[in-house]
C-alpha positions in Angstrom: -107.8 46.2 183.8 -106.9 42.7 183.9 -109.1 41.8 180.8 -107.8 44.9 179.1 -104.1 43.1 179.4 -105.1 39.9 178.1 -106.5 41.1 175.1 -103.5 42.8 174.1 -101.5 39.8 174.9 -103.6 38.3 172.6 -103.7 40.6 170.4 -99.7 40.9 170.5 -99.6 37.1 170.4 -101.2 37.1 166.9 -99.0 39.5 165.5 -96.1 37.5 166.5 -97.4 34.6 164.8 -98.3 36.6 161.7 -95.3 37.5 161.3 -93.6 33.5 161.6 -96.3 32.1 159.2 -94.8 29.7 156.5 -91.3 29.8 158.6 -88.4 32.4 158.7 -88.7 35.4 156.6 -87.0 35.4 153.1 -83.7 37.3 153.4 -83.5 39.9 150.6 -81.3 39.5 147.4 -80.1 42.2 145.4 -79.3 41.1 142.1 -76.9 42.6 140.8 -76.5 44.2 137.1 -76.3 42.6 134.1 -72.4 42.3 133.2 -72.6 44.3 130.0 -70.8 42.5 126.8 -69.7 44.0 124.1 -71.7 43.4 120.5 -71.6 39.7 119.1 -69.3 39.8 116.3 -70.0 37.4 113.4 -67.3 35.3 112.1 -67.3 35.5 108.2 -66.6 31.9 106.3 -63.6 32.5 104.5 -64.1 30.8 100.8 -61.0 30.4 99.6 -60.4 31.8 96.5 -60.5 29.7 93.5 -56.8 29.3 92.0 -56.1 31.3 88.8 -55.0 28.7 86.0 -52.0 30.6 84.8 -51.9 29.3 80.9 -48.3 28.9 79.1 -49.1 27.6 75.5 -52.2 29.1 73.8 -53.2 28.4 70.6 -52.4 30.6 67.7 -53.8 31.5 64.3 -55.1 28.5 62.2 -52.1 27.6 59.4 -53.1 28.5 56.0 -52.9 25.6 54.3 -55.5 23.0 55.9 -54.3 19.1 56.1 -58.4 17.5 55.8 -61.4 18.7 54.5 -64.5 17.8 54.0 -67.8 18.4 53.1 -71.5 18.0 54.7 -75.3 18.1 54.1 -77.6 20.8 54.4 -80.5 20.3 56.1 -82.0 23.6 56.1 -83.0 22.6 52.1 -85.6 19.8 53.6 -86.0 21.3 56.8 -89.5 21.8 55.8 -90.1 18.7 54.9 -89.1 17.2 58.0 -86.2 15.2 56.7 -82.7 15.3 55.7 -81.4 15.4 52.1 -78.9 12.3 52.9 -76.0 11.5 54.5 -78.0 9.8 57.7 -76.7 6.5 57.4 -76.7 4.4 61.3 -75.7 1.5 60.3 -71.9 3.4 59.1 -72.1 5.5 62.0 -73.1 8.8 59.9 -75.6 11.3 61.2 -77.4 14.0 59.8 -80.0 14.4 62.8 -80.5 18.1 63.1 -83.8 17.6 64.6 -86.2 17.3 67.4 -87.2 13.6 68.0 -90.3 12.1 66.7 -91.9 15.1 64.5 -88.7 16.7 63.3 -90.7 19.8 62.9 -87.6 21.4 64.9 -84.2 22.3 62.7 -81.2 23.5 64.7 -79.2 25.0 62.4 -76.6 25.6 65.1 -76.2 21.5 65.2 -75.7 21.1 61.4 -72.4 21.4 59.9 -71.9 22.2 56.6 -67.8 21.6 56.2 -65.0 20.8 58.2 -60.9 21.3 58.2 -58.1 20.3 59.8 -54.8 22.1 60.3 -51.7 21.4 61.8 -48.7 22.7 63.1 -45.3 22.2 65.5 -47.9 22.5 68.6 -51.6 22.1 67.9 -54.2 20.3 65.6 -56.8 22.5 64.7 -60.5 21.6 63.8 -62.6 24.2 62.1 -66.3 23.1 62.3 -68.5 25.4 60.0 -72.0 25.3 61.0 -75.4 26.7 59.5 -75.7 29.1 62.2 -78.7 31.5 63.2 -78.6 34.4 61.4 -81.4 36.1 63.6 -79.2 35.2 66.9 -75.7 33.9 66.0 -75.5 31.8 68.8 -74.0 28.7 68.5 -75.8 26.8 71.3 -74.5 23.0 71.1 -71.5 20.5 71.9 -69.2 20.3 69.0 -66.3 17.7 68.8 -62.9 16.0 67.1 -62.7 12.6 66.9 -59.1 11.3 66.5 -58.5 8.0 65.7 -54.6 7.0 66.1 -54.2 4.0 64.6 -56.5 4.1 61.3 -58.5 1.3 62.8 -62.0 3.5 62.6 -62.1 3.0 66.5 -61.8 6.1 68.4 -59.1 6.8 70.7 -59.8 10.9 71.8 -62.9 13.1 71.8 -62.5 16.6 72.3 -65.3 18.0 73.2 -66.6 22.2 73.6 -69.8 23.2 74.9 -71.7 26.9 73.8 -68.9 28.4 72.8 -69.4 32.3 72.8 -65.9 33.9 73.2 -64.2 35.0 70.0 -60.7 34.9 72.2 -58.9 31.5 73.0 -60.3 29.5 76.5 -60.1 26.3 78.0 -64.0 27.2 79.1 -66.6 24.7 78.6 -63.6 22.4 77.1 -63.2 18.9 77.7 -60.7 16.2 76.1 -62.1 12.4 76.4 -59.8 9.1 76.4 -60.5 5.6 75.7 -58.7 3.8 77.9 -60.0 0.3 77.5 -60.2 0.7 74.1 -63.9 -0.7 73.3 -65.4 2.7 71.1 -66.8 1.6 68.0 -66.6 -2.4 69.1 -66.1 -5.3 67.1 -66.8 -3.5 63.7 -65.5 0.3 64.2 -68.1 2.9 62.3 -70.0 -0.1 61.6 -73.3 -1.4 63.8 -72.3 -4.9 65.6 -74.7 -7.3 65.6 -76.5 -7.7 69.4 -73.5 -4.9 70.5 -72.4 -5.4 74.0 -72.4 -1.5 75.0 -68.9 -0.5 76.2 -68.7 2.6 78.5 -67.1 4.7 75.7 -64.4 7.4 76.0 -64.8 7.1 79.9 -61.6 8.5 80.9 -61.8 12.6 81.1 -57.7 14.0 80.5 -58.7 17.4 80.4 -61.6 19.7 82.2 -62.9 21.1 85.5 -61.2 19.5 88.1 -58.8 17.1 86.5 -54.9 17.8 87.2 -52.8 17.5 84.5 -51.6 19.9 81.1 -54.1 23.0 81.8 -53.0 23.9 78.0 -54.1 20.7 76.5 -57.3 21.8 74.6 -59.5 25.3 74.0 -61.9 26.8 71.6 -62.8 29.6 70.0 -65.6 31.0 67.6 -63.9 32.1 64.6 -62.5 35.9 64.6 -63.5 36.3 60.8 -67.2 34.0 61.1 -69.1 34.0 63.7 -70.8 29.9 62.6 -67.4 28.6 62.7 -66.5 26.7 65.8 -62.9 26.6 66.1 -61.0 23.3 68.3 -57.5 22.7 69.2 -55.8 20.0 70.8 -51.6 19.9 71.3 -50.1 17.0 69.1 -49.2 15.6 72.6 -52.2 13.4 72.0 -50.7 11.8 69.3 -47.8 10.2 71.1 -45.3 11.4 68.8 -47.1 10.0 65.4 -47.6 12.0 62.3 -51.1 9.8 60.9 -54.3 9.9 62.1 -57.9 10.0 61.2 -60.4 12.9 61.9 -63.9 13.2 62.4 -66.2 16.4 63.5 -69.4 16.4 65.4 -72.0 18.3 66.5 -74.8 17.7 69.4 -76.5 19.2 72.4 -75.4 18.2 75.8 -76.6 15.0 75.0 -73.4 14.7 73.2 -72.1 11.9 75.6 -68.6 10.7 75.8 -69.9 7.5 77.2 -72.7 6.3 74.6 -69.5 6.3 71.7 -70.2 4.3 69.2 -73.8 5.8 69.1 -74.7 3.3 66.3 -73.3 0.7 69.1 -75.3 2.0 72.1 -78.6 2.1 70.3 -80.2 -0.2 67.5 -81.7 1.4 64.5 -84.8 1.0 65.5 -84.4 2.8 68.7 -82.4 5.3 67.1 -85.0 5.8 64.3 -83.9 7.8 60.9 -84.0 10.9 59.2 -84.6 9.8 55.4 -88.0 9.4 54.6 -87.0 6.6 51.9 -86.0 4.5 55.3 -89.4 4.4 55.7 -89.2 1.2 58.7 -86.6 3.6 60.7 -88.2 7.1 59.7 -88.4 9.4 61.6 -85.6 9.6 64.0 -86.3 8.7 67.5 -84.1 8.4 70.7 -81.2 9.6 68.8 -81.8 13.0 67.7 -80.0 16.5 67.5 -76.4 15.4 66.1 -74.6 16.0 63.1 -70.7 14.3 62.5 -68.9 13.7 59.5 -66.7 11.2 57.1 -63.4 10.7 58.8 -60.7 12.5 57.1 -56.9 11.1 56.7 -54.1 13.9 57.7 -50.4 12.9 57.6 -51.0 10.2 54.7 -52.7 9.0 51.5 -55.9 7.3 52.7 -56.2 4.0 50.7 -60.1 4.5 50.8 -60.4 0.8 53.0 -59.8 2.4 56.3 -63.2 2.4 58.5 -65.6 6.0 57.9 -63.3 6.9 55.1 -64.5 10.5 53.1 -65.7 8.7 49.9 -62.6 8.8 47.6 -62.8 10.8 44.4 -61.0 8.8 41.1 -57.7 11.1 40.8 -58.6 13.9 38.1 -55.4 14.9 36.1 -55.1 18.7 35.2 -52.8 19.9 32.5 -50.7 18.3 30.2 -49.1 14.9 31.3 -44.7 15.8 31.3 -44.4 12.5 30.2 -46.3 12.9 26.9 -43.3 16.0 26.7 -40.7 13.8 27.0 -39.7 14.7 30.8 -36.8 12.3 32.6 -38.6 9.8 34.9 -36.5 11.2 37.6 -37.6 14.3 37.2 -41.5 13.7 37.6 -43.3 15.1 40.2 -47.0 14.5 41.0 -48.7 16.2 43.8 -52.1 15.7 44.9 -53.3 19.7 45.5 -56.8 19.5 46.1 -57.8 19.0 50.0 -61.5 18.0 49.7 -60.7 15.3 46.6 -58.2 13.8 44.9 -56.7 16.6 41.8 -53.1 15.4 40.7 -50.8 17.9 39.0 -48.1 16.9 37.4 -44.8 18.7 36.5 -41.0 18.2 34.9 -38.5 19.3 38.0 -35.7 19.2 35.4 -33.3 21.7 35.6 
């Protein structure tokens, strides 16, 4: 009976220690539930809207009578050729470049301008650039400029510049209006190549396009309502300080068309720039500087004398009808008039009452 006793102290003994092994028992945590949330919400990043330009002045229709004109080469006639007819002269600062580089087995007829005019009213200058167009897409696919020279001296002093214009309507779209501040476009010799240039940074001062403050009226463009190759520019005589003269000149480009390389015949030597007669047969073909098109300058607001720099060749004065003088018409009642816009045709008549 004793034995019996021990072994269930023993036996009692082991459960006790059992039940202490590895110290006192865990107490028992209930965790309790998940707090439930409501749904993440996500927090939209307000854009702020971009600010409506509210225009005041917008250009009109063009005035009838145009104050320049002028006349340009076709190269659509040597196209296949893979040349210009004329009219590509560097070393005067004319282009007729209508070509890819190096082959010129590429004519962009959207590039090559065929005429120009100018027209002018109590607000705007106008600059109508006809080009060769496309007639399979009518897309006129390049940069196309005015070149305003204020003080006759051949160097420019604005650059208005449009980019793919496809909007029959007036916008500022695509528009930009370029000043030379430190006046250094066209160098020593304006329209004409310097000898060892020292390249300026050209129109380098932007008065009008995306993000510049100022006159949100100053310039626009338009493709003509009545022809869908005719670019169509205008600037507000602002730009002209208040004078009546100035030279004009129209180009034509790709967006390589840029403000800062002005003069082009500056930036570049001729033999970098290359040519696009086949008679310059050391230049030919045209090379760095390709695609681009300009023209003469033309004088608006006074008789050119035919010496200011990039001059439109001057035609000798034609006379049409009968001279009044030959009729025995007072001197003080003679009146000539030049009324020819693309040469000079004088008419002359007898104002005597």
């Amino acid at each position: 009976m004793k034995k019996k006793m021990n072994v269930l102290s023993f036996v009692l003994m082991l459960s006790l220690s059992a039940c202490n092994f590895g110290g006192s028992p865990a107490a028992v945590v209930e965790t309790p539930a998940a707090e439930t949330l409501p749904p993440a919400t996500e927090t939209a990043t307000e854009i702020p809207a971009t600010p409506t330009v509210e225009h005041k002045t917008v250009p009109g229709e063009l005035p009838e009578e145009p104050s320049g004109a002028v006349g340009d080469q076709d190269s659509s006639a040597t196209a296949d050729d893979h040349r210009a007819p004329g009219g590509d002269r560097f070393t005067f600062t004319r282009f007729e470049r209508p070509f890819n580089s190096q082959i010129m087995d590429e004519y962009f007829s959207f590039i090559d301008i065929q005429s120009g005019f100018i027209y002018v009213d109590d607000l705007w200058i106008y600059a109508a650039i006809a080009l060769k167009g496309d007639n399979a897409s009518r897309e006129l696919k390049g940069k196309y400029g005015l070149e305003i020279d204020l003080d006759l001296d051949g160097g420019g002093d604005w650059l208005i510049l449009a980019s793919n214009p496809v909007s029959a309507e007036w916008t500022t779209g695509g528009v930009e209006a370029w000043f030379d501040t430190n006046d250094d476009v066209g160098g020593a010799t304006p329209m004409i190549t310097d000898d060892n240039a020292q390249k300026g940074n050209g129109y380098e001062t932007m008065e009008f396009g995306p993000a510049v403050e100022g006159d949100p009226d100053l310039a626009w463009v338009r493709i003509s309502p009545e022809d869908p190759n005719v670019v169509h520019l205008a600037v507000k005589k602002d730009i002209l300080n208040g004078g009546t003269r100035f030279l004009a000149g129209l180009w034509s480009g790709t967006e390589d068309l840029d403000p800062a390389l002005f003069d082009l015949s500056d930036y570049f030597t001729h033999e970098q720039a290359g040519a696009a007669l086949i008679e310059l047969e050391i230049f030919y073909p045209i090379k760095e500087l390709s695609a681009v098109d300009n023209t003469c300058r033309m004088a608006v607001g006074f008789q050119p004398t035919g010496s200011e720099p990039g001059i439109c060749p001057q035609q000798a004065p034609a006379m049409v009808g009968e001279d009044p003088a030959d009729a025995g018409c007072p001197p003080q009642y003679y009146v000539c008039e030049n009324v020819s816009m693309s040469a000079v045709v004088i008419v002359c008549s007898c104002n005597q009452p």
